[in-house]
C-alpha positions as CSV (number, residue, x, y, z in Angstrom):
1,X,50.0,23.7,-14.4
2,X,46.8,23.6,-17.0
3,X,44.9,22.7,-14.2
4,X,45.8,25.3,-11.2
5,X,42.7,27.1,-10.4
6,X,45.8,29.8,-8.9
7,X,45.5,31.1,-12.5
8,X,42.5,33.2,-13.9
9,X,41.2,32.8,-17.7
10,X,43.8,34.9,-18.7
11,X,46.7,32.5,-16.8
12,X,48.3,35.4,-14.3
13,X,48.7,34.4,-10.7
14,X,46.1,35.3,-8.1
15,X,47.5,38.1,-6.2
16,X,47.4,35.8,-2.8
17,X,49.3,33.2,-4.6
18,X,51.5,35.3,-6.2
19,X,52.5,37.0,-2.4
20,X,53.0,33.8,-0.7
21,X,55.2,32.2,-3.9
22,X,57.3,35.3,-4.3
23,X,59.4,34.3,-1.9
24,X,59.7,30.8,-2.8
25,X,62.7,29.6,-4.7
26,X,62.6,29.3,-8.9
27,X,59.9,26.2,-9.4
28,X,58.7,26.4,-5.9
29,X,55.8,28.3,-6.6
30,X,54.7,25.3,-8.8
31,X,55.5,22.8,-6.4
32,X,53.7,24.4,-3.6
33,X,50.5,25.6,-5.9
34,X,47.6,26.3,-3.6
35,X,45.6,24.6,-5.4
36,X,46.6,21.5,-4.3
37,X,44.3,19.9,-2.3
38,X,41.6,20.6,-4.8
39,X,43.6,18.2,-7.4
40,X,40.9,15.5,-7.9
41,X,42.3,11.8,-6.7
42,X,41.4,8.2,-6.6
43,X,42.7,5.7,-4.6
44,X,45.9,3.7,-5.3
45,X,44.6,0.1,-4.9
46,X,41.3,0.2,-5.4
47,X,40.8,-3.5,-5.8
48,X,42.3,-3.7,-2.7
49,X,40.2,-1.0,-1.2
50,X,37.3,-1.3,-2.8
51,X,36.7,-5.5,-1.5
52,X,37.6,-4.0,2.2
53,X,35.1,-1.3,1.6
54,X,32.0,-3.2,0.4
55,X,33.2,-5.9,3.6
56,X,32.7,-3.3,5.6
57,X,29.7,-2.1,3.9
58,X,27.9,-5.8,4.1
59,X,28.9,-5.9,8.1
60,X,26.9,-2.6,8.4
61,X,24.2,-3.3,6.7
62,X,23.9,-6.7,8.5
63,X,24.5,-5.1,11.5
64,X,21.2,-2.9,10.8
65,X,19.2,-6.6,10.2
66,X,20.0,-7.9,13.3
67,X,19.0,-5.2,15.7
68,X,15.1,-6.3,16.4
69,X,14.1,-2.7,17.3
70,X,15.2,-1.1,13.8
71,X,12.7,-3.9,12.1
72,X,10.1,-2.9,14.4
73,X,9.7,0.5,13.0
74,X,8.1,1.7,10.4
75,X,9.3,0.6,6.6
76,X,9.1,4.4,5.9
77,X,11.4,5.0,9.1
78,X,13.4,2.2,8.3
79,X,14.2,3.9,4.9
80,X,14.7,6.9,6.1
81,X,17.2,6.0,8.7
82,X,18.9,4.2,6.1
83,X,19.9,7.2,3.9
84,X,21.0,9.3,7.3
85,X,22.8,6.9,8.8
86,X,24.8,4.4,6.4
87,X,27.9,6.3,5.7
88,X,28.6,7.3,10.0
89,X,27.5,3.5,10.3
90,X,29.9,2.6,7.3
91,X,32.8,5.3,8.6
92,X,33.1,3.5,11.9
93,X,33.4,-0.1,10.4
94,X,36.3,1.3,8.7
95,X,37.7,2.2,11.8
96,X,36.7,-1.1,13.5
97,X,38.5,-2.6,10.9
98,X,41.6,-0.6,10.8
99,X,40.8,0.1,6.8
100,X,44.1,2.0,5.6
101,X,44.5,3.6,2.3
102,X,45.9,6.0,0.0
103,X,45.4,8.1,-2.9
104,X,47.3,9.4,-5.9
105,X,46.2,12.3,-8.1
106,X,43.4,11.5,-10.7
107,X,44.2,10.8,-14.5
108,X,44.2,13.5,-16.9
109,X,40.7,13.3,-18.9
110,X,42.0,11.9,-22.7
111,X,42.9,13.6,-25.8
112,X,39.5,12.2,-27.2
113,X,37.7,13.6,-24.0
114,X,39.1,16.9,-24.2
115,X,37.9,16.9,-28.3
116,X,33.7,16.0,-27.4
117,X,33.9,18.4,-25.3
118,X,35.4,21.0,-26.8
119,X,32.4,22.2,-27.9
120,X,30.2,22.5,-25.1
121,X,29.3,25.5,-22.8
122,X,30.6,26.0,-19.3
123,X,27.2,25.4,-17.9
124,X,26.6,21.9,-20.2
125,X,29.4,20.2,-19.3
126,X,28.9,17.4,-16.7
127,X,30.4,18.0,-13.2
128,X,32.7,15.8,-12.6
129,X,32.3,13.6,-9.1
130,X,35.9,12.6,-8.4
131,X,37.2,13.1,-5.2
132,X,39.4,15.9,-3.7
133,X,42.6,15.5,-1.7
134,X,41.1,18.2,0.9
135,X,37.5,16.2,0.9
136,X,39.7,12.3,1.3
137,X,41.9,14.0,4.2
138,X,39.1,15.1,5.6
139,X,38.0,12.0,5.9
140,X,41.4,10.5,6.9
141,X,41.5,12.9,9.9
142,X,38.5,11.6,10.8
143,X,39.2,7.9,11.3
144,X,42.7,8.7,12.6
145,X,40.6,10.9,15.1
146,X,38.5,7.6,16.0
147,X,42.0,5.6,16.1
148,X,43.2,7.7,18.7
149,X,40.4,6.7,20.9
150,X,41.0,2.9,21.0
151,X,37.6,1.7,21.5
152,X,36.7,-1.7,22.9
153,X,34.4,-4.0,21.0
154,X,31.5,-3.2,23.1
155,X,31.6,0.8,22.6
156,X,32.0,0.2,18.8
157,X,28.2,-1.5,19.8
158,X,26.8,0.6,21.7
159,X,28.1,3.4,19.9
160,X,27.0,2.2,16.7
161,X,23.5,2.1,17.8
162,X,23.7,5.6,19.4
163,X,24.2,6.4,15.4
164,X,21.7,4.6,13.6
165,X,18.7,5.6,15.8
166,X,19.1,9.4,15.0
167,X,15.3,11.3,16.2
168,X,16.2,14.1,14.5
169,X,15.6,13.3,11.2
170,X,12.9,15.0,9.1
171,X,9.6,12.6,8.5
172,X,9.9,9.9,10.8
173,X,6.7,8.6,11.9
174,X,8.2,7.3,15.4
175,X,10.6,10.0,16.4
176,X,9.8,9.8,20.1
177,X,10.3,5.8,20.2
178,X,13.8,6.3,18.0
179,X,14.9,8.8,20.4
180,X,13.8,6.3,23.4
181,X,16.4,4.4,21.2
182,X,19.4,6.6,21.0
183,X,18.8,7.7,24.7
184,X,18.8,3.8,25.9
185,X,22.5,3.3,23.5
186,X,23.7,6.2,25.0
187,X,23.0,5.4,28.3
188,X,24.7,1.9,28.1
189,X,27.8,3.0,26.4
190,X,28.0,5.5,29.5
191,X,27.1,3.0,31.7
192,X,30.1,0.7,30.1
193,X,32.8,3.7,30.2
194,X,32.8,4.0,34.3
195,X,34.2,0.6,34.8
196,X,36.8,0.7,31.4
197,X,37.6,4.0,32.1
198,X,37.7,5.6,35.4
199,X,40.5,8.2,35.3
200,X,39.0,9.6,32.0
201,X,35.6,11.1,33.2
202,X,35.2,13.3,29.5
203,X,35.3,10.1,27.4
204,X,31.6,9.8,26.6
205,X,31.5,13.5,25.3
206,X,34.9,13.2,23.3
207,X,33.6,9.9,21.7
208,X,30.4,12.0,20.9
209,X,32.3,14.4,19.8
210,X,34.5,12.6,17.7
211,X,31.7,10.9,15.6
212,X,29.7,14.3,15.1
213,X,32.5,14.5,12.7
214,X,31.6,11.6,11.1
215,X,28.4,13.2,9.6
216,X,30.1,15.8,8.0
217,X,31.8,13.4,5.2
218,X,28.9,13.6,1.9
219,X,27.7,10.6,0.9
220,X,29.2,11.8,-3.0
221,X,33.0,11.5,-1.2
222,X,32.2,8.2,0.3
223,X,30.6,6.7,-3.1
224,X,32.5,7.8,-5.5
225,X,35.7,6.9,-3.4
226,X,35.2,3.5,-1.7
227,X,32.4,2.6,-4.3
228,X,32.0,3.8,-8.2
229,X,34.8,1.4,-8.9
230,X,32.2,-1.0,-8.3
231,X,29.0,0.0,-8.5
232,X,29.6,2.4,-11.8
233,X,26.8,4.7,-12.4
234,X,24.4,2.4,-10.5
235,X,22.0,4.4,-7.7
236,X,24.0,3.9,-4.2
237,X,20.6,4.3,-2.9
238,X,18.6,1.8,-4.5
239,X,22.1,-0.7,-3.8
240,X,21.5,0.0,0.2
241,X,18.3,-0.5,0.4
242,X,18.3,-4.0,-2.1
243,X,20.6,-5.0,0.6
244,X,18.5,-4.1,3.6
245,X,15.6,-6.1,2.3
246,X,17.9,-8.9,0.5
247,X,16.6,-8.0,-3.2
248,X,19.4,-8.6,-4.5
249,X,22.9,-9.2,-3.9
250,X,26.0,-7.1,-3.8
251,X,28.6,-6.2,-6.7
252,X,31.7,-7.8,-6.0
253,X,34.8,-5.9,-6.9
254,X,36.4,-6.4,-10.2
């Protein structure tokens, strides 16, 4: 393969790879290169994907509007909690919304590709920002993870707004009143687990668990995935926060 990173400059086998494949069967070794999961991918349908993503996106971002104490912050804070909190807040509409996909490997770059850059350096060639199929099943695990749980409407509520008012974010002006904020979600999605859940007293700590994970996915792997279809080398950002404060409207998908 041109591609395994298995293979140093010089194309021999790593000596790891080449003790686990020895055993393998002729061709096996290619088939199970351990390189795989850092093959670069995109998703299958992406129209497809791409219009349930940016659904999702516009039910989160609305979702921010109508909760009175977010617009009673500070714009700073406002801004801040934004950028922290949109892709946990987006993650868990996907699971609301039972959001399914899949991927396939990436394209080859073209023959003309290859040619301009050619020439360049190692260090001057631009870094490419197309998924992995360890960084998407990653992800994957993580909403199956949430799927698993089965929540109720109400705990998707409660649990979203346990997410978006996070204290611990550097240079918020009102830490102590967002944390008043978190505490109060927390407390009514507790509150809301007794009667729905009796027999299950570890519930609330799983679920908080469960969407810890949620803030390990980058915001890069979310973008580039769900979004760059649309959005092309546009600032995600600047996008997010046009939307928050209705400046402008969202791309659709093409």
């Amino acid at each position: 393969c041109e591609r395994c990173q298995c293979h140093g400059k010089d194309k021999h086998p790593a000596i790891l790879y080449t003790l686990l494949s020895q055993n393998l069967p002729r061709g096996g070794a290619r088939q199970r290169c351990l390189c795989h999961q850092r093959r670069t991918v995109c998703l299958r349908t992406p129209h497809l994907t791409c219009q349930a993503a940016s659904d999702v996106l516009v039910k989160t971002i609305n979702f921010m509007k109508n909760v009175a104490a977010f617009h009673l912050l500070p714009r700073e804070d406002q801004l801040l909690l934004l950028d922290s909190c949109w892709v946990p807040l987006f993650l868990l509409g996907l699971v609301q919304e039972m959001v399914t996909f899949e991927v396939m490997e990436a394209p080859a770059p073209s023959m003309l590709k290859k040619i301009l850059l050619s020439g360049q350096s190692k260090g001057q060639e631009p870094e490419g920002t197309q998924p992995t199929l360890a960084a998407v099943q990653q992800l994957q695990w993580c909403l199956h993870s949430f799927w698993r749980l089965d929540l109720s409407p109400n705990e998707y509520t409660y649990l979203r707004g346990a997410i978006l008012f996070n204290p611990d974010i550097p240079g918020l002006r009102a830490p102590l009143y967002i944390e008043s904020l978190q505490w109060e979600a927390q407390r009514a999605l507790r509150e809301l687990l007794r009667p729905l859940h009796p027999e299950d007293q570890g519930r609330f700590s799983h679920i908080l668990r469960v969407t810890s994970s949620l803030k390990s996915i980058p915001a890069a792997l979310v973008t580039d995935l769900f979004f760059r279809p649309i959005i092309g080398d546009a600032d995600m950002g600047e996008l997010l926060v046009e939307m928050l404060f209705e400046v402008a409207g969202w791309p659709q998908a093409p």
